[in-house]
LOVO-290735 format. One record per residue (C-alpha): x, y, z; residue in one letter. Coordinates in steps of 0.05 Angstrom, whole numbers, plus 5000, padded with zeros to 4 digits. Example, Ala and Ser with C-alpha at 12.3 -4.5 7.8 and 13.67 -1.06 7.14 Angstrom:
# residues 2
> 5246:4910:5156:A
> 5273:4979:5143:S
# end
This chain:
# residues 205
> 6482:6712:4204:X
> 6462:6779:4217:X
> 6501:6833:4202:X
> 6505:6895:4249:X
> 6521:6967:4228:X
> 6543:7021:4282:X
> 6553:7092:4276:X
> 6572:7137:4223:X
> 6552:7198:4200:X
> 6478:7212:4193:X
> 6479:7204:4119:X
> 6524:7144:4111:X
> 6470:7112:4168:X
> 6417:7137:4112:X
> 6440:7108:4053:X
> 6455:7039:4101:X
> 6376:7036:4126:X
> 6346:7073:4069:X
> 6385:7060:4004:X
> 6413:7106:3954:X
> 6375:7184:3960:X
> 6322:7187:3914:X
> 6342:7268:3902:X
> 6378:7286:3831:X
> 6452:7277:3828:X
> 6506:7334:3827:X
> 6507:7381:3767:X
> 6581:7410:3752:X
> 6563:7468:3720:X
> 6504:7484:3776:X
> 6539:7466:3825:X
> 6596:7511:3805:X
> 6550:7573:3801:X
> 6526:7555:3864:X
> 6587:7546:3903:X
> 6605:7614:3869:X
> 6546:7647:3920:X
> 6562:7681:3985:X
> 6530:7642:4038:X
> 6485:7699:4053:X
> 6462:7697:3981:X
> 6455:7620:3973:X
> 6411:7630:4034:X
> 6364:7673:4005:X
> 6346:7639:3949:X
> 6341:7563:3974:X
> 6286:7605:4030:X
> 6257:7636:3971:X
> 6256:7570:3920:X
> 6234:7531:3989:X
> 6218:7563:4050:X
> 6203:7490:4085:X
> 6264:7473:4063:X
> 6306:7524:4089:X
> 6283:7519:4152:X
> 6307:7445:4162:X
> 6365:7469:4132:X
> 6432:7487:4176:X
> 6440:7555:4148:X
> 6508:7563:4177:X
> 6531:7505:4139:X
> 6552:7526:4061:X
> 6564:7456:4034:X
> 6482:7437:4060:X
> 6455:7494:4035:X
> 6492:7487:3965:X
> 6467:7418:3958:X
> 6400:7430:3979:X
> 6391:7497:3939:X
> 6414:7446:3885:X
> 6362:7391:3889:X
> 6310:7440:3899:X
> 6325:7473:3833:X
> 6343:7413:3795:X
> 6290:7362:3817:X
> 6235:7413:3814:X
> 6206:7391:3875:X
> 6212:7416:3956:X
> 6265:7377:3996:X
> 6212:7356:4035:X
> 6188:7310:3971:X
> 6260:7277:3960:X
> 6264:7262:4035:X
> 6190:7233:4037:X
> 6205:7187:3983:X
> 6261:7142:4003:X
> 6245:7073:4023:X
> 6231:7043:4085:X
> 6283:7030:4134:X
> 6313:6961:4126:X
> 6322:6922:4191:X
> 6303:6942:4271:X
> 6355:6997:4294:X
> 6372:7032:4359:X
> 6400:7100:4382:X
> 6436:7109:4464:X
> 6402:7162:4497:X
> 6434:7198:4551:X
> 6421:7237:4611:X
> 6431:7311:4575:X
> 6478:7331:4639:X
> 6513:7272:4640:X
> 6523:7274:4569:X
> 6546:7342:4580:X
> 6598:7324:4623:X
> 6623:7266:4582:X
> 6634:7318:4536:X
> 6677:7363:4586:X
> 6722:7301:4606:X
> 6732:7284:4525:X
> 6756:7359:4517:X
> 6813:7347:4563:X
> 6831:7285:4550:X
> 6833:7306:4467:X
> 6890:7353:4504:X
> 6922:7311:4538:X
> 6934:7262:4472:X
> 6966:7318:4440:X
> 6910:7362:4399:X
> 6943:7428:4411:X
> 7005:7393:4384:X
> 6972:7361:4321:X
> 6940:7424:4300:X
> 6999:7470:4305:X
> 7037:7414:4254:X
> 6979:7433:4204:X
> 7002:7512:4210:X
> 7020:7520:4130:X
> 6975:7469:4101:X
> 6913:7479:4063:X
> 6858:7431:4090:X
> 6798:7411:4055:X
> 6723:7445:4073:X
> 6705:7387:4114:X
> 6772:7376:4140:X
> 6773:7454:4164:X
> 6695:7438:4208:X
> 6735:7383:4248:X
> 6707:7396:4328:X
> 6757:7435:4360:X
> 6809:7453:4303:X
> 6793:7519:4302:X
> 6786:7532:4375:X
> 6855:7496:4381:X
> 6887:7546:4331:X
> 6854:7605:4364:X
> 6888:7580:4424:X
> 6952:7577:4386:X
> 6938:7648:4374:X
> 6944:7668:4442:X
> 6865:7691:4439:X
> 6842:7629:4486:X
> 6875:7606:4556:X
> 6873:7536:4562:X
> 6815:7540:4604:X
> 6775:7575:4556:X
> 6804:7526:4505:X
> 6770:7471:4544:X
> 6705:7504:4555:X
> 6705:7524:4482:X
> 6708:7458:4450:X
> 6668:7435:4501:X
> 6605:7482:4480:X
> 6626:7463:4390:X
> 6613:7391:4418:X
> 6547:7409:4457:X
> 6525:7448:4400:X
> 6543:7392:4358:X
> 6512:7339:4396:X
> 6446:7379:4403:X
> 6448:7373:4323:X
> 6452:7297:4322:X
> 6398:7294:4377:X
> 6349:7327:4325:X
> 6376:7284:4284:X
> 6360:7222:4320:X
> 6289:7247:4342:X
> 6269:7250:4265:X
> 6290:7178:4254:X
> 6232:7149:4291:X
> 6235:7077:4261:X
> 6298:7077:4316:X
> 6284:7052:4385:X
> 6321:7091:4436:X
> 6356:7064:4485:X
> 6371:7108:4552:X
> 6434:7097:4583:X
> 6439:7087:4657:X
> 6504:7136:4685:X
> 6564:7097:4690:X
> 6530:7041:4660:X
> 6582:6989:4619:X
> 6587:6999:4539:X
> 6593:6915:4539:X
> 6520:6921:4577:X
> 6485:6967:4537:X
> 6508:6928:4474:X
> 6479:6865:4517:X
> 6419:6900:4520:X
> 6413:6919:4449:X
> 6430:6844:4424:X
> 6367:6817:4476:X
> 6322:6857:4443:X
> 6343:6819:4373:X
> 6324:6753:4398:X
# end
């Protein structure tokens, strides 16, 4: 039988095709001093310990640069070693590939339609709570609650998490185009998630 894995995030689809990271593990008491940095600061030195590095790096992202500041000074080595030396992708795999504009407007329509099943109401029941780091980068919670604000209309609501998701998409596109033991498969507009999966399964045979 062959077993079939489908999304996830990019590093749960890592540690599926790849195995378990080759970099060091988590130090508390690093990881501690490290999380104590500004993001500005933690910044700074990953570009200085690993220029390379940084660059690959989403530098708007706290919880990357933490860890990667933390291999870096830990393993002794660039990022660009740890991520050169995990093993080779186990079993053929396949990323969909869409028109950018269509994509784009696939988007737009999943905006609305997260309105219409009741985000705006869903965040504004969190209003007291403390959330989590990655709980708080959730696409859209934070244009919804600057909505609840009165900053946003619901137009601009719209158009907002429409350009997160974009932005966000873009990311996973970059992604994707490192992966290059994946075949990609373009989607045709309109075209049936039952027949691209057809597709896919032919080219197992």
């Amino acid at each position: 039988m062959l077993p079939i894995h489908t999304g996830g995030s990019g590093l749960y689809v890592k540690f599926i095709t790849h195995g378990i990271s080759p970099a060091p593990p988590s130090d508390a008491a690093l990881r501690g001093e490290l999380n104590a940095l500004s993001l500005e600061e933690a910044v700074r030195r990953l570009q200085e310990a690993d220029p390379e590095g940084a660059a690959a790096t989403d530098l708007r992202n706290q919880r990357y640069v933490v860890r990667n500041l933390e291999i870096v000074l830990l393993g002794g080595k660039p990022l660009s070693y740890w991520r050169n030396n995990w093993q080779e992708p186990a079993g053929p795999g396949f990323c969909i590939v869409r028109n950018t504009d269509e994509l784009d407007a696939r988007i737009a329509r999943r905006a609305e339609q997260m309105l219409r099943d009741g985000a705006i109401e869903e965040v504004a029941a969190l209003e007291g709570l403390t959330l989590s780091t990655t709980a708080s980068k959730t696409l859209g919670l934070a244009q919804v609650q600057e909505y609840l604000k009165g900053r946003l209309t619901r137009s601009e609501l719209v158009s907002a998490i429409s350009l997160a998701t974009r932005q966000y998409a873009k990311r996973q596109r970059t992604w994707l185009r490192r992966e290059q033991w994946l075949t990609p498969i373009m989607a045709g507009a309109g075209e049936s998630p039952k027949r691209i999966a057809d597709r896919i399964a032919a080219l197992l045979h």
